[in-house]
Backbone as CSV, one residue per row, in Angstrom:
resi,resn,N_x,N_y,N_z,CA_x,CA_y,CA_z,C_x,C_y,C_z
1,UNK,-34.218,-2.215,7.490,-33.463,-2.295,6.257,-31.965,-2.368,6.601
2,UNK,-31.330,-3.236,6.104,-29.759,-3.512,6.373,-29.099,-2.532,5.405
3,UNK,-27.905,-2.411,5.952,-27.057,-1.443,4.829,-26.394,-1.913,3.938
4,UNK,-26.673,-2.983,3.534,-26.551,-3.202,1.615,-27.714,-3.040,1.318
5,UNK,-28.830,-3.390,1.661,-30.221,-3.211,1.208,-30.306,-1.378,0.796
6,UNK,-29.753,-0.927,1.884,-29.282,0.897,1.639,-28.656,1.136,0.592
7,UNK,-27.531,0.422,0.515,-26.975,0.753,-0.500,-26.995,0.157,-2.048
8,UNK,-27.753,-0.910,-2.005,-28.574,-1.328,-3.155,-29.495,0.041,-3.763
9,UNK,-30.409,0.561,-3.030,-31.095,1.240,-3.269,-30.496,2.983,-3.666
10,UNK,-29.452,3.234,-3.226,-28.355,4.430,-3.792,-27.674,4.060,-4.860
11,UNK,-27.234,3.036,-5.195,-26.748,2.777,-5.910,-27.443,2.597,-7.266
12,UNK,-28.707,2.472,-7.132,-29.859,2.683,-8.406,-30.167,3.882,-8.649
13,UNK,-29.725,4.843,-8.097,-30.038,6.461,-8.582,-28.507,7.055,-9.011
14,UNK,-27.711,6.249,-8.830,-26.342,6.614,-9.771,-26.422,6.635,-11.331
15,UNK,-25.736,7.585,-11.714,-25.816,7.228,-12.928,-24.882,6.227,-13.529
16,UNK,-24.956,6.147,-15.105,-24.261,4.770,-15.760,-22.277,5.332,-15.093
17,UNK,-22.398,5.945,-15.715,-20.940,6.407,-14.886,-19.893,6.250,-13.925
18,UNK,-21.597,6.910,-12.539,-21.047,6.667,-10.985,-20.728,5.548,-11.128
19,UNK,-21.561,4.621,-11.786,-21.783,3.394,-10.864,-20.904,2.646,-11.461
20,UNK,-20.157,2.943,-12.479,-18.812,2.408,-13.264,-17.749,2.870,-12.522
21,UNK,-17.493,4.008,-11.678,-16.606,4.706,-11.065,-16.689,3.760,-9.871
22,UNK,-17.986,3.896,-9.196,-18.101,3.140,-7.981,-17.847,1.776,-8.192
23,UNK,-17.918,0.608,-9.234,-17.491,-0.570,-9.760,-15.442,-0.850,-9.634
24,UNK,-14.932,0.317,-10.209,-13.960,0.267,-9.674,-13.075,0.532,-9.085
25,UNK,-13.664,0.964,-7.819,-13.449,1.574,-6.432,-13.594,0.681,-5.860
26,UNK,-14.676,-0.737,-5.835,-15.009,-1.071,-5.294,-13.997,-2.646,-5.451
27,UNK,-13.459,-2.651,-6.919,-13.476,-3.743,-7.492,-11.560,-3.405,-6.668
28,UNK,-11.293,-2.265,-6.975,-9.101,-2.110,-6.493,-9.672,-2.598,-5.139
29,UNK,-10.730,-1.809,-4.166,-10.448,-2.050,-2.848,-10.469,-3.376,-2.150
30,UNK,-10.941,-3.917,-2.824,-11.533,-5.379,-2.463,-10.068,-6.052,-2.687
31,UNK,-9.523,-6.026,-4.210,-8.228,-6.446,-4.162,-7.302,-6.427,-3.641
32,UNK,-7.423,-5.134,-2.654,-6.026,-4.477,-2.255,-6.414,-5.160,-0.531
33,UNK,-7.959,-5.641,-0.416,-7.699,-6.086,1.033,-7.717,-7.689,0.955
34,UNK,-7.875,-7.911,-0.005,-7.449,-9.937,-0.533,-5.957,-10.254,-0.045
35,UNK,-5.081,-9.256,-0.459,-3.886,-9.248,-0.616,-3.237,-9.395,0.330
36,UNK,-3.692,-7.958,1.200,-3.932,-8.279,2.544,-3.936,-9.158,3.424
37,UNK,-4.793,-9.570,3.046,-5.199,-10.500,3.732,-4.387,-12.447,3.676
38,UNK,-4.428,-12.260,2.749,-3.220,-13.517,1.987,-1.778,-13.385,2.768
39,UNK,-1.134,-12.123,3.135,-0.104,-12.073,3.455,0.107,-12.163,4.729
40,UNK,-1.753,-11.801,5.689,-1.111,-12.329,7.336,-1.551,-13.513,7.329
41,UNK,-1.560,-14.363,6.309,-1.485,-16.026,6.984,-0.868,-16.700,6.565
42,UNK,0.450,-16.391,5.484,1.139,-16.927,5.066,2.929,-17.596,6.126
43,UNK,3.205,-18.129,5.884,4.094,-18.111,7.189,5.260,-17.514,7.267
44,UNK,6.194,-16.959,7.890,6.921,-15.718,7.858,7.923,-16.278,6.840
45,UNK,8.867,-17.526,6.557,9.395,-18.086,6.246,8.796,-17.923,4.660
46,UNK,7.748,-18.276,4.146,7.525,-18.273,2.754,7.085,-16.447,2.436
47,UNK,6.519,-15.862,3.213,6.932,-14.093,2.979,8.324,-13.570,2.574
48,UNK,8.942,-14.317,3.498,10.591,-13.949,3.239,10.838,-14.461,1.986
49,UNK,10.321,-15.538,1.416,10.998,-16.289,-0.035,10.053,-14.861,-0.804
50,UNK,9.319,-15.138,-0.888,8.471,-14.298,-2.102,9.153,-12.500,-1.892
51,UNK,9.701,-12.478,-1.197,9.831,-10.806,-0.590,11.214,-10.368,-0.652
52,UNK,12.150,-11.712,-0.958,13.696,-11.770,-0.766,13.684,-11.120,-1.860
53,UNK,14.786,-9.920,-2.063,15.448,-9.518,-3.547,14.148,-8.416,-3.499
54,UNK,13.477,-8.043,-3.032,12.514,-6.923,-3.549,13.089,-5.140,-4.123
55,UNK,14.256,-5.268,-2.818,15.185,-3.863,-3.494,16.517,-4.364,-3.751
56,UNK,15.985,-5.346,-4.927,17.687,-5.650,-5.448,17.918,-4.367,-6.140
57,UNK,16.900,-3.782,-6.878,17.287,-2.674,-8.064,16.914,-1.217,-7.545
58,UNK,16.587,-1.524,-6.383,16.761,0.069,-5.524,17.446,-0.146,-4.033
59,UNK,18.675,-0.019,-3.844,19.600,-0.670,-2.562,19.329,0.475,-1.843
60,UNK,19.369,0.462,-0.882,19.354,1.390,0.696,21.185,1.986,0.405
61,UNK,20.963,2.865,-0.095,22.502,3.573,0.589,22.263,4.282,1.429
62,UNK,23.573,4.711,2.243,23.937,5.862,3.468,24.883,6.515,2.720
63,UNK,24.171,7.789,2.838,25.141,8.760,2.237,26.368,8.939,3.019
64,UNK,27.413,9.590,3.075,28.608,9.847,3.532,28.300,11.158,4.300
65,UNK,28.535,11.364,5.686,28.575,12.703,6.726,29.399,13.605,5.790
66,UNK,28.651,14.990,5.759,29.127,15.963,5.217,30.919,16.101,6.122
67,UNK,31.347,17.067,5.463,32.685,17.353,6.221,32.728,18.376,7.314
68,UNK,33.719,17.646,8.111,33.631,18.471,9.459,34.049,19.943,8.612
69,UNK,33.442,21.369,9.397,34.048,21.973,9.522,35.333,22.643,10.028
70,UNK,36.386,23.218,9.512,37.500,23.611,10.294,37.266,24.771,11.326
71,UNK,37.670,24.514,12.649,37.759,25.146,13.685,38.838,25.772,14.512
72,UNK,39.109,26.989,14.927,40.272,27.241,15.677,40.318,26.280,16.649
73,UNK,41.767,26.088,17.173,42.173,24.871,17.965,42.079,25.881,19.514
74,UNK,41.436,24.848,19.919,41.232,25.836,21.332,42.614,25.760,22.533
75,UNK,42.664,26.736,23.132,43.869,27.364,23.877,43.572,26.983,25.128
């Protein structure tokens, strides 16, 4: 027995529920590795177009170094 054939057969003792829960678990993960997958064969050049401007509306700042403390001047 292969393991979809396994899991055909678990998947019939779920209830209406699980198997709605497990539907979309099954249905994000699949999407989320399409996506995936789309993006390592695209060529670096058209990643960069689609990807340019992504933190226009959240910019990378560097905060400013706190201030030195004052120190006796050494002798």
């Amino acid at each position: 027995m292969t393991l979809y054939e396994e899991a055909l057969q678990l998947t019939e003792r779920l209830s209406l529920i699980e198997r709605v829960q497990l539907l979309e678990y099954l249905s994000s993960n699949l999407k989320h590795s399409l996506q995936v997958e789309a993006y390592r064969h695209i060529p670096w050049n058209e990643f960069l177009d689609r990807t340019y401007g992504s933190l226009a509306h959240d910019p990378i700042e560097r905060d400013q170094p706190p201030d030195v403390d004052e120190r006796d001047a050494i002798e």
